[in-house]
C-alpha positions as CSV (number, residue, x, y, z in Angstrom):
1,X,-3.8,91.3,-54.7
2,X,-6.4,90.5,-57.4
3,X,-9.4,88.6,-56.1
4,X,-10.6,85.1,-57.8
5,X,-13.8,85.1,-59.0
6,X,-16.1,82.4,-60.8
7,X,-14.6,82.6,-64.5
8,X,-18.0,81.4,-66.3
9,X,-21.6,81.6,-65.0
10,X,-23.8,78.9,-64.5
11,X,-27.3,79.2,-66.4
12,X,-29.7,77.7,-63.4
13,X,-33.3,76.0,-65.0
14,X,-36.0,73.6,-63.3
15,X,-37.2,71.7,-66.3
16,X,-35.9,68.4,-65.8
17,X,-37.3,65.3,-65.1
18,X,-36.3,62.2,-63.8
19,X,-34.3,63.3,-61.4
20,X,-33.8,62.9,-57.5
21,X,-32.0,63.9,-54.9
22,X,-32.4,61.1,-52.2
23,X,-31.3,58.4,-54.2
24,X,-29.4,57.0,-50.8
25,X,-32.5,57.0,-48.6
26,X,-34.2,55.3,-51.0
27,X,-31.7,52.0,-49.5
28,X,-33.9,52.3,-45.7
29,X,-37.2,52.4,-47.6
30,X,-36.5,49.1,-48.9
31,X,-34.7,47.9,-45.9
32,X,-37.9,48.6,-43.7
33,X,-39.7,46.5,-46.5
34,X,-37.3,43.6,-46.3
35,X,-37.2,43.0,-42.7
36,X,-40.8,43.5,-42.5
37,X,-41.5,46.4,-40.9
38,X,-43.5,48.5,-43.4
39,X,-46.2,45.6,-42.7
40,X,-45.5,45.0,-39.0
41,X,-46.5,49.0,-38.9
42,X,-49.6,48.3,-41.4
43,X,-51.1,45.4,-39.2
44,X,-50.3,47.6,-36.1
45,X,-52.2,50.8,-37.1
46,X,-55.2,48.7,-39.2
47,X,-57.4,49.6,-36.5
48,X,-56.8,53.6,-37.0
49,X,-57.2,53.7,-40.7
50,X,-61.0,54.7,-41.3
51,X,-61.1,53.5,-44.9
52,X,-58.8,51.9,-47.4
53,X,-58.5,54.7,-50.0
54,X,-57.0,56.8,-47.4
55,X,-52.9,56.4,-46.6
56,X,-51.9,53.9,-44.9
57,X,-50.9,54.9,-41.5
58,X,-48.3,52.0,-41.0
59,X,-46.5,53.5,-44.6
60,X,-46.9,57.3,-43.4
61,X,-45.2,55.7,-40.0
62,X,-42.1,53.8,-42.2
63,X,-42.3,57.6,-44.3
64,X,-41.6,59.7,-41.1
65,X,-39.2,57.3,-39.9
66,X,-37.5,57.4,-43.3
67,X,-37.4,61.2,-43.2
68,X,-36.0,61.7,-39.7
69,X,-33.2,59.1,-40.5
70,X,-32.5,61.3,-43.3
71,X,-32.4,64.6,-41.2
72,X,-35.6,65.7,-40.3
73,X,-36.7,67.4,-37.3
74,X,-40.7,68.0,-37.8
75,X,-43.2,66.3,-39.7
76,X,-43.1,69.1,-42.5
77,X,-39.8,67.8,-43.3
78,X,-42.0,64.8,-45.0
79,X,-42.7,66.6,-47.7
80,X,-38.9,66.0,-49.1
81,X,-39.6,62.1,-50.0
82,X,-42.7,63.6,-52.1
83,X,-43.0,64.1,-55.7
84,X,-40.2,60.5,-55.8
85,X,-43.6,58.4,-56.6
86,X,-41.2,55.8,-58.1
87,X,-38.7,55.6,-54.8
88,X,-41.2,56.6,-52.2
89,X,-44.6,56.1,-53.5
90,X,-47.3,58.4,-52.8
91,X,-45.9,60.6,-49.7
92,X,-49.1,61.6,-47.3
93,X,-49.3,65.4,-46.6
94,X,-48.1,67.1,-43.4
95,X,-52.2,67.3,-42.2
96,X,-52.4,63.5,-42.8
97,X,-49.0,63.1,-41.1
98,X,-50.5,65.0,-38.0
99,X,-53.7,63.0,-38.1
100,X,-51.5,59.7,-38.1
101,X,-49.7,60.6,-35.0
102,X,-52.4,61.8,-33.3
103,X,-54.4,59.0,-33.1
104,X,-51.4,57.2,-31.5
105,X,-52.9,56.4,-28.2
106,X,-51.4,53.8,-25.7
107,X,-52.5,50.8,-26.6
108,X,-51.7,52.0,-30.7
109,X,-47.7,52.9,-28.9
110,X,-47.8,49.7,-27.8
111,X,-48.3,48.0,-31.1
112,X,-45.7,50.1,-32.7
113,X,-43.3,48.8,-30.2
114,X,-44.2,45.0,-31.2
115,X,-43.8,45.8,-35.1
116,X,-40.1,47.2,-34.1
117,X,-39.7,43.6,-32.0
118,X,-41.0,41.4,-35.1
119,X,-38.5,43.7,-37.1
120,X,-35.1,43.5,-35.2
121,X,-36.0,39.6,-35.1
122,X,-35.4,39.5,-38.9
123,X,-32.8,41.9,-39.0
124,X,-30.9,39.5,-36.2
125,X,-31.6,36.4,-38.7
126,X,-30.5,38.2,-41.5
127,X,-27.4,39.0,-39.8
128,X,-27.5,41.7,-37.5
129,X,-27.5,39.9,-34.0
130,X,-24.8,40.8,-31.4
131,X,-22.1,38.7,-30.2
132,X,-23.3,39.8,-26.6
133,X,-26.5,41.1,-24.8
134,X,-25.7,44.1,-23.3
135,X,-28.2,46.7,-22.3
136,X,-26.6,50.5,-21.6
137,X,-29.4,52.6,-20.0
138,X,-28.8,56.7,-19.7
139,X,-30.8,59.5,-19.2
140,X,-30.4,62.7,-21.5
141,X,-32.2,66.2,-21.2
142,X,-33.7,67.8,-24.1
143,X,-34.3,71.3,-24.1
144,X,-38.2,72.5,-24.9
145,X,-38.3,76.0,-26.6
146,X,-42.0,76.9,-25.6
147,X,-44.9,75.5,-22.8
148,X,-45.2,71.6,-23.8
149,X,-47.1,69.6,-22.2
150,X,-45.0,68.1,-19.0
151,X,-42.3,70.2,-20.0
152,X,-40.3,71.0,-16.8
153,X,-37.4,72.6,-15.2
154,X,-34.4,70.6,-14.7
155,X,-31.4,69.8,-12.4
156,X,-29.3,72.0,-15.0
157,X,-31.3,75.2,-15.0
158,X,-32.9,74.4,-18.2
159,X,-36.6,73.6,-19.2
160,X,-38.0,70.5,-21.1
161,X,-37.5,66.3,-21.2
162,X,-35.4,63.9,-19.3
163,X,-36.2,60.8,-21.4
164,X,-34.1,57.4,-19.9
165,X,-32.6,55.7,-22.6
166,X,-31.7,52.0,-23.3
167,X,-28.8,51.2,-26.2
168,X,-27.5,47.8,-27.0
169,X,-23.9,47.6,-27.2
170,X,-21.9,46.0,-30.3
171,X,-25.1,47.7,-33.0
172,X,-25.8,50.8,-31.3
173,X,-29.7,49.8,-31.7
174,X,-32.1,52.2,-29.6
175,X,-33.9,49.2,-27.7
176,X,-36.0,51.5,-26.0
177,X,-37.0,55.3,-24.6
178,X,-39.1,56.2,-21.3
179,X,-40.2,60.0,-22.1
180,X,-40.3,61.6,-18.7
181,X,-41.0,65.2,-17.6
182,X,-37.9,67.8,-17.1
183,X,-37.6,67.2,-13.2
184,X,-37.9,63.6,-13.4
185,X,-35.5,61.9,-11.1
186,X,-32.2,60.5,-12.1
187,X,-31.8,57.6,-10.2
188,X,-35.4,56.4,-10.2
189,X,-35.7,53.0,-9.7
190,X,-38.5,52.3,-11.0
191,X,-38.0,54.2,-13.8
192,X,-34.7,52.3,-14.4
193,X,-36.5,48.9,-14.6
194,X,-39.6,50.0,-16.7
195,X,-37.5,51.5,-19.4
196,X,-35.3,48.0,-19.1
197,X,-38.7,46.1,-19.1
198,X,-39.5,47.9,-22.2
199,X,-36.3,47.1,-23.8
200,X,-36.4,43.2,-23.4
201,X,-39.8,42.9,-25.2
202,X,-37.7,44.4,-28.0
203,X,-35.2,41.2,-27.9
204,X,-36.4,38.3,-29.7
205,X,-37.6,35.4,-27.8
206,X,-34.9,33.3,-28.8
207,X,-32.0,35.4,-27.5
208,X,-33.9,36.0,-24.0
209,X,-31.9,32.6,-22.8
210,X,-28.4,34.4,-23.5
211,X,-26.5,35.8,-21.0
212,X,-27.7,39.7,-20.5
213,X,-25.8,42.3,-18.7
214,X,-27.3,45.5,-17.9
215,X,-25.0,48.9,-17.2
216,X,-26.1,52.3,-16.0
217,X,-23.7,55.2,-14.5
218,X,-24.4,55.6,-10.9
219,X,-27.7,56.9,-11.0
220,X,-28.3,53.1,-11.9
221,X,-26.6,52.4,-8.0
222,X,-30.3,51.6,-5.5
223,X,-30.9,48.4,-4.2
224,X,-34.1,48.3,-5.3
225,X,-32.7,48.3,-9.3
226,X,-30.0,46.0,-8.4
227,X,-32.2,43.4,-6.8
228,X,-35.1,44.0,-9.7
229,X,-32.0,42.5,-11.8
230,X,-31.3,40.0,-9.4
231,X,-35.1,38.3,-10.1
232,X,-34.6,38.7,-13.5
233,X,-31.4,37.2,-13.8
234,X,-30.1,40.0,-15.5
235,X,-26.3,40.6,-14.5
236,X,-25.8,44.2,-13.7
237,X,-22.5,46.9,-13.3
238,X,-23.5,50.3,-12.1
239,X,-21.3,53.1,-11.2
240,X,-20.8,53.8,-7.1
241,X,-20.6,56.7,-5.5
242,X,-17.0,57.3,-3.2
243,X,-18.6,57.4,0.2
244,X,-16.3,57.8,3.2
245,X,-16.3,54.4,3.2
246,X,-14.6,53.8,0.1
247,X,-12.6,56.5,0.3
248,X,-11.1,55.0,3.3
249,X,-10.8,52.2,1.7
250,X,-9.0,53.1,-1.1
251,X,-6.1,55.1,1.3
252,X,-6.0,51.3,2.9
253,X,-5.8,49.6,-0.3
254,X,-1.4,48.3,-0.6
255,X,0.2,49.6,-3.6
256,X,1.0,46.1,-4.5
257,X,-2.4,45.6,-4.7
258,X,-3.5,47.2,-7.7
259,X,-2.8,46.2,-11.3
260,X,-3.1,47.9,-14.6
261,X,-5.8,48.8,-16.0
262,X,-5.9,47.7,-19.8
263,X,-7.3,48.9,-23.0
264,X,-9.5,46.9,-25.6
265,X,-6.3,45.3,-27.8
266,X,-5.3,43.9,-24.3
267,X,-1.9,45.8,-23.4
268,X,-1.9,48.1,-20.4
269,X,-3.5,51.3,-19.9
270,X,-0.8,53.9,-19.4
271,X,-0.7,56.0,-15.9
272,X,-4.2,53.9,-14.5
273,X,-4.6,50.7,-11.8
274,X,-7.7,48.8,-10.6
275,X,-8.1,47.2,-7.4
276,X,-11.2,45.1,-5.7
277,X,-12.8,46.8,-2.8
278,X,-15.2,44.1,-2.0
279,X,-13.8,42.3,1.3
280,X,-12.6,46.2,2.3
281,X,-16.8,48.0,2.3
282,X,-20.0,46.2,3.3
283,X,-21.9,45.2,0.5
284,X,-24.7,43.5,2.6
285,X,-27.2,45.7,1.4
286,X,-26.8,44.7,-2.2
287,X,-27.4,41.4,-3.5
288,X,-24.9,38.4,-3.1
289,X,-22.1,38.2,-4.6
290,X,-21.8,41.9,-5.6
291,X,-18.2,43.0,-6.2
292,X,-17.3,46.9,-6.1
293,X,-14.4,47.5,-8.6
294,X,-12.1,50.5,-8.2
295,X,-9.7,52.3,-10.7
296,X,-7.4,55.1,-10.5
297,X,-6.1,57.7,-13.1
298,X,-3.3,59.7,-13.1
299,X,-5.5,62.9,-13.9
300,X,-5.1,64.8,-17.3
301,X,-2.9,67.5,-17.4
302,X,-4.6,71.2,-16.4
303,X,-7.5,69.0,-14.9
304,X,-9.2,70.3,-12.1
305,X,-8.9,68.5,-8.8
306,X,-12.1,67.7,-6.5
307,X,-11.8,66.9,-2.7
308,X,-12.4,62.8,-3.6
309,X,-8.8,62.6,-5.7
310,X,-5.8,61.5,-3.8
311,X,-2.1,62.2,-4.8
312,X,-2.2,63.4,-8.4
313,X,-5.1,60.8,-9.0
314,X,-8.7,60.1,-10.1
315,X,-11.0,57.4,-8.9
316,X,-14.2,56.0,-10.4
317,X,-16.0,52.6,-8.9
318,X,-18.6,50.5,-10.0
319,X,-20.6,47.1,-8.9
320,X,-21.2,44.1,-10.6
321,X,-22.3,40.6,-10.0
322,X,-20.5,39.0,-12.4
323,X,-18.6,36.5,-10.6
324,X,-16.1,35.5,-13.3
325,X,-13.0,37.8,-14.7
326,X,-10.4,39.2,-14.3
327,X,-10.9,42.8,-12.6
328,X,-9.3,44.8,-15.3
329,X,-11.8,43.0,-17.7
330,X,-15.0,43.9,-16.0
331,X,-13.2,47.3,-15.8
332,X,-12.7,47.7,-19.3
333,X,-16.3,46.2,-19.7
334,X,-17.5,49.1,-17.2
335,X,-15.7,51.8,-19.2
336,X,-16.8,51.3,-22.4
337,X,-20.8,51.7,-21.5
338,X,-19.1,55.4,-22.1
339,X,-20.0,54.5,-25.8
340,X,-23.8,54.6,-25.1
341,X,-22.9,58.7,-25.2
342,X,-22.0,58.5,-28.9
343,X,-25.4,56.3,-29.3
344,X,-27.3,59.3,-27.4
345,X,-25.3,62.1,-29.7
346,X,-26.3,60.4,-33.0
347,X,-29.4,59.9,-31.8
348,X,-30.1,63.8,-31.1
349,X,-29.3,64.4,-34.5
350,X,-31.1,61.9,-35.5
351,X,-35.3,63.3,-34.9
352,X,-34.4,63.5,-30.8
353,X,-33.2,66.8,-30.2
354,X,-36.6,68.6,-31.1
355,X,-40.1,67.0,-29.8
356,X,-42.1,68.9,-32.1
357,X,-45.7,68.8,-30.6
358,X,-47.1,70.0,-27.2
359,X,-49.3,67.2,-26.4
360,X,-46.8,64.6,-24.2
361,X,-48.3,61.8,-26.1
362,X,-47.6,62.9,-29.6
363,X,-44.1,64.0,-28.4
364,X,-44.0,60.1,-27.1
365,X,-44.7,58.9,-30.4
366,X,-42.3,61.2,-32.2
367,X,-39.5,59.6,-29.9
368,X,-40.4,56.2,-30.7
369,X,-40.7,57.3,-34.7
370,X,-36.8,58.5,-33.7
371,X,-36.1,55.0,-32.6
372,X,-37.4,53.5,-35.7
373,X,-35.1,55.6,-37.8
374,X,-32.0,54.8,-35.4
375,X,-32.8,51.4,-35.9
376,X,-32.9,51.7,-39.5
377,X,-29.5,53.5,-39.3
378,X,-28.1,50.5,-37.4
379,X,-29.7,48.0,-39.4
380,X,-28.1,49.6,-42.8
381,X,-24.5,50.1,-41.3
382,X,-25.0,45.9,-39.9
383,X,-26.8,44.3,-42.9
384,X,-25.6,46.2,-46.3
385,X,-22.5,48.6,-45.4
386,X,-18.6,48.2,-45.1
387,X,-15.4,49.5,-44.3
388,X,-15.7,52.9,-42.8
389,X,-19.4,53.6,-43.9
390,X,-20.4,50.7,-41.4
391,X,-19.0,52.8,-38.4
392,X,-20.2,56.2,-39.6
393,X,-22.4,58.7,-37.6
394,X,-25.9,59.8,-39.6
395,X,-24.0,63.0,-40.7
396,X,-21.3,61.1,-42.7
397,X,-24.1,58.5,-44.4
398,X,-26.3,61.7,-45.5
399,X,-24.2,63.4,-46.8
400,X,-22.3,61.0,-48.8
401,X,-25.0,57.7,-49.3
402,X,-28.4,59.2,-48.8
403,X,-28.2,62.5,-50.4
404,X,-26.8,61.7,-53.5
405,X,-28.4,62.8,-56.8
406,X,-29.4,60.5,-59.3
407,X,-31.8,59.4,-62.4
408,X,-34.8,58.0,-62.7
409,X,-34.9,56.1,-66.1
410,X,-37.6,53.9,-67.6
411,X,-37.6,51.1,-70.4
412,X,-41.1,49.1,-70.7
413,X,-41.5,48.3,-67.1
414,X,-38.4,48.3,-65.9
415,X,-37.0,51.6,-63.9
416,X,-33.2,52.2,-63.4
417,X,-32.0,54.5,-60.9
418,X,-28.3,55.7,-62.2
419,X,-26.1,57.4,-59.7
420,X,-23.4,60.1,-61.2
421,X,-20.3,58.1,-62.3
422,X,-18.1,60.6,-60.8
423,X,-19.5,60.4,-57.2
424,X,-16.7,58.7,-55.1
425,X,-19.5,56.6,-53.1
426,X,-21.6,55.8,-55.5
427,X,-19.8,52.1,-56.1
428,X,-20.5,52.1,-52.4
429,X,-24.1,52.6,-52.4
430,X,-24.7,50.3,-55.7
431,X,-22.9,47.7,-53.5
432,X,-25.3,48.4,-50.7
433,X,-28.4,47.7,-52.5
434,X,-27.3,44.8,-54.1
435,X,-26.1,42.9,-50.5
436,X,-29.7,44.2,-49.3
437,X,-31.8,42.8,-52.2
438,X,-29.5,39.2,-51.1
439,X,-30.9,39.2,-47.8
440,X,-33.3,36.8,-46.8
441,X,-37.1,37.7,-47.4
442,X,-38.6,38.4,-44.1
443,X,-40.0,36.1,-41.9
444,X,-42.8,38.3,-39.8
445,X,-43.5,37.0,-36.4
């Protein structure tokens, strides 16, 4: 067979001008403008900046944001916004970028956090706020490659971070991160409620009166977190372990009493049942009114029995204090925290996966500059996106929104920036920055 090679060759030069090759990222630089939080960050690091012909570390903070959200792993990776002065502006070197974080101290983490808050406030007034409060909280590990600081050796052989995570259901927005050493415990309580502490300062004041549910997997399931949520009057649903005492109450459980399961349209979930356990285990312990929810799944086939499944069967339970519903509902509302997994995945590709620096602090700071640029990410899919580009993963919107090529071109003052015709996203994008440039002007609070 005759092989099929190129039939012409392609003359490659690098005298062009005009051009750029982040025309799509260009869209979360002005987004971050528009909801304020380019100045939120400027009035938050004022206090580092030692005089005013230097950077501005609030815009080198927006600029690292903007770059991770865009793929980047390190701070070097900054140095693809430069040389765009009429996108990005002046970009601040990697050495600047290094000086920025590291005079991120405690009280400066702290500020960051409250230019985030005033942020997501406008972004909720200018449309992104969720039908529903609901707070997902997971740990993840992240794997360190060398001897950072606090790096340590964790429950799954490996070495590095086991950061506790807080997501908000509906958006997908990162409310919040607790960096914590390798060997951290999983179901720390107190760790549970700081890291949900820290993500109710990121709601806005005026949504604290809505109803707020928190959910966590089992390592969620101590007293002490459950009761913390009690003072705050924060509903909770956390998985539960099957102790021989719900075991034994699930073999007592009549087949008549359990009903389907059902999915999200509403009809019944093939091959699984729920039933209430609460009148059948004692719940004293736990605050009033806690119900314990069980469901069983007609296991998958080649699945891999354990010693806790009964006749062809899996079982899961959780707890709640929500009073009303119908079991299957708070079910259904139980399984789906399973989404705050996606949220975790995207957010390892999104500046997560790789803490670049070796002092814990810094490493801090990078994660919240990863939060930033998930928040940007959910902000842009909420505000300015539709169809299938408002559910994509940061992947997808790289590679076809922010990564497309276009030109710069100038007449008098005016500057156009003119995506390729032939580009099958390109209406897509143009549409984008015309629904952001609609938005409201912020209101910074």
């Amino acid at each position: 067979m005759n092989s099929k090679t190129t039939a012409k060759s392609i003359e490659v030069t690098s005298d062009a001008e005009g051009l750029t090759s982040r025309s799509g990222a260009y869209l979360m630089t002005e987004l971050a403008d528009r909801v304020g939080l380019t100045k939120a960050l400027s009035t938050a690091m004022a206090p580092t900046r030692s005089r005013r012909s230097a950077h501005d570390p609030g815009v080198v903070l927006r600029d690292l944001a903007i770059s991770i959200a865009d793929g980047g792993d390190c701070v070097s990776d900054l140095g693809v916004l430069a040389g765009q002065v009429d996108l990005f502006g002046k970009v601040a070197s990697n050495s600047t970028a290094h000086r920025v974080i590291s005079s991120i101290g405690s009280k400066e983490l702290e500020a960051i956090r409250l230019a985030r808050a005033a942020a997501r406030a406008n972004a909720w007034k200018a449309g992104a706020r969720p039908e529903t409060l609901t707070i997902d909280l997971d740990a993840t590990l992240l794997t360190a490659h060398s001897e950072k600081d606090q790096a340590k050796g964790n429950y799954k052989g490996g070495f590095g971070f086991h950061p506790l995570m807080a997501y908000l259901e509906g958006t997908g927005e990162p409310l919040a991160a607790l960096l914590r050493p390798g060997n951290a415990g999983a179901n720390t309580a107190a760790d549970h409620f700081k890291v949900l502490e820290l993500a109710l300062e990121q709601i806005p004041a005026a949504d604290l009166d809505r109803e707020i549910l928190v959910r966590t997997d089992g390592a969620g399931a101590t007293h002490a977190f459950t009761h913390d949520c009690r003072e705050a009057s924060i509903n909770f649903s956390v998985g539960y372990e099957l102790s021989p005492a719900v075991q034994a109450a699930i073999l007592q459980t009549p087949e008549h009493h359990w009903q389907p399961a059902i999915e999200p349209e509403g009809e019944n979930r093939e091959g699984a049942w729920v039933t209430e356990l609460t009148d059948r285990v004692d719940l004293s312990s736990w605050p009033e009114g806690t119900r314990l929810i069980c469901r069983k799944e007609r296991a998958h086939p080649g699945a891999q029995f354990k010693f806790t499944d009964h006749g062809g069967h899996r079982f899961t339970s959780f707890l709640t204090d929500t009073e009303a519903g119908q079991i299957a509902g708070l079910e259904l509302r139980h399984r789906q925290r399973a989404r705050v997994e996606d949220s975790i995945r995207s957010g390892k590709d999104t500046g997560m996966r790789n803490l670049p620096f070796h002092d814990f602090a810094a490493n801090q700071a990078w994660l919240e500059l990863s939060l930033m640029a998930q928040d940007l990410l959910a902000w842009t899919e909420v505000l300015v996106l539709t169809g299938n580009l408002a559910k994509a993963e940061p992947k997808r919107l790289r590679q076809r929104l922010f990564h497309v090529a276009g030109r710069i071109a100038r007449s008098g003052r005016r500057i156009t920036l003119r995506l390729p015709r032939s580009w099958p996203w390109a209406k897509a994008l143009e549409a984008a920055f015309a629904r952001l440039r609609a938005l409201p002007p912020p209101l910074l609070a």
